[in-house]
C-alpha positions in Angstrom: 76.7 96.2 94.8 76.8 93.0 96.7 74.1 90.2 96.1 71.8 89.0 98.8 69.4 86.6 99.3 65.8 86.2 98.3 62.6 84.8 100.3 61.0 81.5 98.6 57.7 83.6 98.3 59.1 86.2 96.4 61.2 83.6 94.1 57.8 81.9 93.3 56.2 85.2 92.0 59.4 86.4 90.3 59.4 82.9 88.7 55.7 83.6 87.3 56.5 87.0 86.2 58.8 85.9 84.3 56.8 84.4 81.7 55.2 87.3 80.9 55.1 88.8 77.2 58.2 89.4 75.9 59.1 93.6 75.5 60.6 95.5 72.6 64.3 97.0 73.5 63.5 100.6 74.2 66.4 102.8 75.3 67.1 105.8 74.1 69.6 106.5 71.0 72.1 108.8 70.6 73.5 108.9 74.5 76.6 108.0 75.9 78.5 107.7 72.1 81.6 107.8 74.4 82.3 106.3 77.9 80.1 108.1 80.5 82.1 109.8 82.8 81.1 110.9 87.0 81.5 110.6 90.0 79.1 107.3 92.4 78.8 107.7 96.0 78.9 103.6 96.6 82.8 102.8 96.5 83.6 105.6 99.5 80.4 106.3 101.2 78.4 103.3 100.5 75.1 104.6 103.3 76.7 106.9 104.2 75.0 109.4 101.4 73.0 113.0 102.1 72.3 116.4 99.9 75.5 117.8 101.4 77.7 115.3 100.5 76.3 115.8 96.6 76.2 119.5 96.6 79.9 119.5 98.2 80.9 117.0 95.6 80.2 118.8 92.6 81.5 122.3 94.0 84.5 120.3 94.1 84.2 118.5 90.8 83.8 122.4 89.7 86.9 123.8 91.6 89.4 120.4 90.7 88.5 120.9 86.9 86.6 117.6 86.7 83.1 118.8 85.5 84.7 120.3 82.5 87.3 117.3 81.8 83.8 116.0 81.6 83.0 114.2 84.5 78.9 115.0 84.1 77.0 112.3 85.9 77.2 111.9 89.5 75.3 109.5 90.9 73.6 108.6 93.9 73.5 105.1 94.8 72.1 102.1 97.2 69.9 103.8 100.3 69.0 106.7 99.3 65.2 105.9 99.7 63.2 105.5 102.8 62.5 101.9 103.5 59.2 101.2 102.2 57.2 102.8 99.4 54.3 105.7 100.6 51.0 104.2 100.2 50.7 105.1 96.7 53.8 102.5 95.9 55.8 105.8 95.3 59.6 105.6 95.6 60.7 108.4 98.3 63.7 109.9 99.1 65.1 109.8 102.6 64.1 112.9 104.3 66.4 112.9 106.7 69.0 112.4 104.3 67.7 114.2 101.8 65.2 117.2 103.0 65.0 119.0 99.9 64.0 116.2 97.7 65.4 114.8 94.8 63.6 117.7 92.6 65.6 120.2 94.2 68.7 118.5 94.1 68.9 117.3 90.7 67.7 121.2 90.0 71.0 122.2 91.9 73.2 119.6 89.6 71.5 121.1 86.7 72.2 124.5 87.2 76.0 123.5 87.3 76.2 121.9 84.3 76.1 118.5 85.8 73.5 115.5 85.2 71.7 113.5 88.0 72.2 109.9 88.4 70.2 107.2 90.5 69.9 104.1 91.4 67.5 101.2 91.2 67.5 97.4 91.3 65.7 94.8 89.3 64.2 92.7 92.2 61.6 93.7 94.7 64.7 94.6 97.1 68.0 96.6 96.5 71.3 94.9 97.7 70.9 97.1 100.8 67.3 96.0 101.7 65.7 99.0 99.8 62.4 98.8 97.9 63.5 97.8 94.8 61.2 98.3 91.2 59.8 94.8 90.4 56.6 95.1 89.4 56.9 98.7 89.9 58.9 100.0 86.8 56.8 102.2 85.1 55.7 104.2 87.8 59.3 104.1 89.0 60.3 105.5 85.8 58.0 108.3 86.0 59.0 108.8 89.5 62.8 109.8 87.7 61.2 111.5 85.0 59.2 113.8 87.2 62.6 114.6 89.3 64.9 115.2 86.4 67.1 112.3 86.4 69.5 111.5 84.0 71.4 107.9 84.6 70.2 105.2 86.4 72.2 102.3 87.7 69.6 99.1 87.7 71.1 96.7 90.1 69.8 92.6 90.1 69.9 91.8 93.7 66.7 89.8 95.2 66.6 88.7 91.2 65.6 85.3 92.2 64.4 83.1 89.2 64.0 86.0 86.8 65.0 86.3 83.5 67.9 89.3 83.3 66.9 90.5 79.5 63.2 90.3 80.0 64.0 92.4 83.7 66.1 95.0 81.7 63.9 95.3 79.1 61.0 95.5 81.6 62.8 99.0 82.8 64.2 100.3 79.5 60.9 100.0 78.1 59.2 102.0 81.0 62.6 104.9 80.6 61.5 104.7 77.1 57.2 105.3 77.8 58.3 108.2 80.4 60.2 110.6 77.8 62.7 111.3 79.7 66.2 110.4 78.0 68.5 108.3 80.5 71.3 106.5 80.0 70.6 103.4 81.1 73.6 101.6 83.1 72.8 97.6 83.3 74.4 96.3 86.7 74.0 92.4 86.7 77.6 91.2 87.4 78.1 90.1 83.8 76.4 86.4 85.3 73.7 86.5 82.1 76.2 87.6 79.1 74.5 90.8 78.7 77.1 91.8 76.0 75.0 89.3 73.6 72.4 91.3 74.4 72.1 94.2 76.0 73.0 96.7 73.5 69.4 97.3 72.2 68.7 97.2 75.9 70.8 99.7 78.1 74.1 101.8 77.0 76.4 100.6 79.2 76.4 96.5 81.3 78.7 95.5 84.2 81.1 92.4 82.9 82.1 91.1 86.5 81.4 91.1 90.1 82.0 94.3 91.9 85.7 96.1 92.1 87.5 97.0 95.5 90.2 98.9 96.2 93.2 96.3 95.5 95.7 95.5 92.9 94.9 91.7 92.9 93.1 90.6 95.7 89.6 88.7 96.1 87.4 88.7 98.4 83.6 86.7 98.1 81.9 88.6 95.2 84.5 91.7 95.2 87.6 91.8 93.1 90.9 94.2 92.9 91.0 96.1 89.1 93.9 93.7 88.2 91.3 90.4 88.3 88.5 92.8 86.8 90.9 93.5 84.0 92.4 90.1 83.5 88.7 89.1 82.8 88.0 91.5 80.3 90.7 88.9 78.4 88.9 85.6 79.4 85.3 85.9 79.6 85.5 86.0 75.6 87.4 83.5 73.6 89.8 86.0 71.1 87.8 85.5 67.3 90.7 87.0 64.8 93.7 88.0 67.1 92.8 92.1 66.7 89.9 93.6 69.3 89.6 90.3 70.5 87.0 88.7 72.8 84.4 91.0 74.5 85.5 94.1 73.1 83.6 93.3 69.7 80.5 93.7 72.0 81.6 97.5 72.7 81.1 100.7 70.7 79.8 104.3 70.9 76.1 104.0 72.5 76.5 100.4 74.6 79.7 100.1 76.4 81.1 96.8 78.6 81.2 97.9 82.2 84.2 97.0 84.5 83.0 98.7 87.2 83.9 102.4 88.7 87.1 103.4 89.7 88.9 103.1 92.8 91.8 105.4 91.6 92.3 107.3 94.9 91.3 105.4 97.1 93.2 104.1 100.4 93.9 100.5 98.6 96.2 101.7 96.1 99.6 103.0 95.5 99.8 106.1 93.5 101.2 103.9 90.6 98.6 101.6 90.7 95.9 104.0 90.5 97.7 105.2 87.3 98.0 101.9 85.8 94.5 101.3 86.6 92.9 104.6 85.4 95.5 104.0 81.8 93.9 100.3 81.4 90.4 102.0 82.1 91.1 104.3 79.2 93.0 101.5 77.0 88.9 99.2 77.8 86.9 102.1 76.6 85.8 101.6 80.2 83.0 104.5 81.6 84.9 106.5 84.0 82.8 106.7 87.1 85.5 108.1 90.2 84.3 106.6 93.1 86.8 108.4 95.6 86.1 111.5 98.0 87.1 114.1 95.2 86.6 116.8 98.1 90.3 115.7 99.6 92.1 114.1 96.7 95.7 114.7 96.8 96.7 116.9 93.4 98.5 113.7 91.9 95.6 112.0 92.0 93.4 114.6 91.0 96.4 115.2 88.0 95.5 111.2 87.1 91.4 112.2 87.0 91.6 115.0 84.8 94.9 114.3 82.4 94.0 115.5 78.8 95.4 113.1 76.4 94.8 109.9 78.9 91.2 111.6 78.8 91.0 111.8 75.1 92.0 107.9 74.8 88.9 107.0 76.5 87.1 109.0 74.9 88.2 108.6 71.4 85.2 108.6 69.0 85.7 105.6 67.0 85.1 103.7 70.2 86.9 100.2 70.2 87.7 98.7 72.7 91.4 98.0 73.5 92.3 94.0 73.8 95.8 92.4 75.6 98.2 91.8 72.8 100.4 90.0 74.9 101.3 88.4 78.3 104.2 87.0 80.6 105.6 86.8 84.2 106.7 90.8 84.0 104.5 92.6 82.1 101.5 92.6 80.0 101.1 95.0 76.4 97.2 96.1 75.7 96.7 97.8 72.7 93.4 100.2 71.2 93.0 101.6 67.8 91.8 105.3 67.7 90.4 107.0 65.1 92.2 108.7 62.6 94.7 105.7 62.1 96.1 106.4 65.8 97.1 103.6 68.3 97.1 103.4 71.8 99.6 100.9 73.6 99.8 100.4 77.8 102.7 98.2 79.2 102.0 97.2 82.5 105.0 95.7 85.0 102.9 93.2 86.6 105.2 92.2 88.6 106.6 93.4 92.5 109.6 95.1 91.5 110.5 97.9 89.1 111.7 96.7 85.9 113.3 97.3 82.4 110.3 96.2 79.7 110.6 96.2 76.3 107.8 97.1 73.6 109.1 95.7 70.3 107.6 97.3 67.6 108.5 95.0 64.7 106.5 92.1 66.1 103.5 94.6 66.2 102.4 93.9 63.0 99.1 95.9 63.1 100.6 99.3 64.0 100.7 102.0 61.8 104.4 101.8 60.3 106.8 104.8 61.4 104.2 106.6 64.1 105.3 109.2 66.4 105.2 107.5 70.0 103.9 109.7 72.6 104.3 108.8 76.2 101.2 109.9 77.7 102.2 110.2 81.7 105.5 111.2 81.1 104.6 113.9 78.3 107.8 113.3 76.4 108.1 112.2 72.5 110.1 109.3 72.5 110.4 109.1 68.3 109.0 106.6 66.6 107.8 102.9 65.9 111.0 101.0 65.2 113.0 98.6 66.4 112.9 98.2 70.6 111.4 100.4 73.0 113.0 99.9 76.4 111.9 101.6 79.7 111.8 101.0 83.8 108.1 100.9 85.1 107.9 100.5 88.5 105.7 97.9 90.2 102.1 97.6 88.8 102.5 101.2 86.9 102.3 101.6 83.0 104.3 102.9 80.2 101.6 104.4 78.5 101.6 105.4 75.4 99.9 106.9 72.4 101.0 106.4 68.5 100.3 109.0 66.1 100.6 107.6 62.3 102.2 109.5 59.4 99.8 111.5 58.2 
């Protein structure tokens, strides 16, 4: 979500607030052990959010196999509230927008086999001028409890002088005091390190500003996947060459965030939605789809739901994958899986097909003589010796999974 601007007043009392007492980590254990996966309203349909839009959603998510590929959360983000609290300080949903209230809809997500998602923010407004839950978390937290929520995304707009862990802990403690389990998905832009320290906090943090539908491109606090990724490198200096950088700070239970998905979605080729749902996969990256799954074409529903790419990401000794290597044509990440397994992605970063060339010898770390399994193209292509050579078109992947002698 985009950040906005806070009034001097509210600063001040934000600034006093945050010197109170100091809270215990609260969230809840034993959620989200691998990347959550769902579907957020924000990257398409940004305001433009109502019950129908949800309840058509998951139908869909039923009917295009994503639900049971194990897309559970879907999530309903910035304005889905009225604009002030009632005069109880209560959180209400939209009527217009949402007539049945939030009861009945997370009820109707429920009964499918899908869990409700919401969002919040950590300042007294949301990014989109919504009442936001400073000074207000506990009885916002009982608000979710009461309507059967599941995941909430805690956005830091209007965050002023606040302290970020104290903030977060502020609302996982309140999650914690309603008894309610919820995964609890920390959204501050990666601007206070939280992967030194929000693992006893939340189970998932955002690393970087917010994604847009682009290969490389910039634009004020919004970034295309390829600069999101590229970050995941730099933001942590490499400590001993293998997992490297941020990726120590990931495991099952508290995952680093690059934001949701734009696979799908009008700024991307069909390749470079590939490459950048493979890369997802090769982070240990939750996999929120943040397109209009109601009119996907079947390739890109194919990409969305594709077994063994699925089974990457999800893999359940939960490293993170780390860039082994990097030059003017491609770059070669690489993610150990349980069970001795490897995963390697080649992407051709360049604007051209190209022949690129995996060689296996200099891969010291990889299991010797594994089966090589290329995951998009389901073919075996034998095993790790010697040179791999293969076109890749323009910002696609070879991507590939290693299966060691067993």
């Amino acid at each position: 979500m985009k950040h906005s601007l806070i009034p001097s007043v509210v600063a001040a009392t934000l600034l006093a607030s945050a010197a109170a007492p100091e809270l215990a980590a609260q969230k809840f254990e034993g959620l989200a052990l691998t990347p959550p996966m769902g579907w957020n309203s924000w990257n398409t349909f940004a305001s433009n959010i109502d019950e129908t839009l949800v309840k058509e959603t998951a139908e869909a998510m039923i009917a295009n196999g994503m639900r049971d590929a194990g897309y559970v959360y879907i999530v309903l983000d910035d304005t889905w509230s009225t604009r002030e609290r009632d005069p109880d300080g209560n959180l209400v949903a939209d009527p217009d927008k949402f007539p049945s209230g939030m009861k009945a809809l997370a009820d109707y997500l429920h009964e499918r086999g899908f869990k409700f998602g919401i969002y919040g923010c950590a300042g007294p407004r949301t990014c989109a001028g919504f009442p936001g839950s400073w000074g207000h978390e506990f009885q916002d937290a009982r608000t979710f409890a009461s309507w059967g929520v599941d995941y909430l995304k805690y956005d830091w707009c209007t965050s002023g002088t606040a302290n970020a862990p104290d903030a977060y802990k502020r609302m996982s403690a309140a999650l914690r005091a309603a008894g309610r389990p919820v995964v609890f998905s920390i959204c501050e832009w990666g601007h206070n390190k939280p992967w030194e320290w929000a693992a006893e906090v939340g189970h998932l943090w955002r690393t970087t500003g917010d994604i847009m539908d682009c290969y490389d491109c910039k634009q004020r606090w919004e970034q295309g996947w390829k600069v999101i990724l590229d970050l995941q490198y730099s933001l942590v200096q490499p400590h001993d060459g293998q997992n490297n950088g941020i990726g120590q700070y990931a495991g099952p239970g508290h995952w680093n965030d690059p934001d949701m998905l734009e696979v799908g979605n009008a700024g991307l080729t069909l390749e470079e939605s590939r490459a950048h749902f493979s890369l997802w996969c090769m982070l240990a990256a939750p996999l929120m789809a943040g397109n209009d799954v109601r009119s996907m074409t079947p390739e890109i529903n194919s990409i969305l739901v594709h077994r063994e790419a699925l089974a990457i990401n999800q893999d359940p000794l939960g490293k993170q994958g780390w860039r082994y290597y990097a030059d003017s044509s491609k770059e070669i990440w690489v993610r150990e899986l349980s069970g001795g397994d490897w995963a390697v992605c080649m992407l051709n970063v360049g604007d051209t097909a190209a022949e690129l060339s995996i060689e296996w010898d200099r891969m010291y770390f990889l299991p010797k003589g594994a089966a090589v399994r290329d995951v998009w193209g389901a073919a075996d292509l034998g095993r790790t010796a010697g040179t791999l050579t293969r076109s890749v078109a323009s910002h696609d992947v070879l991507f590939l999974r290693l299966t060691a002698p067993r």
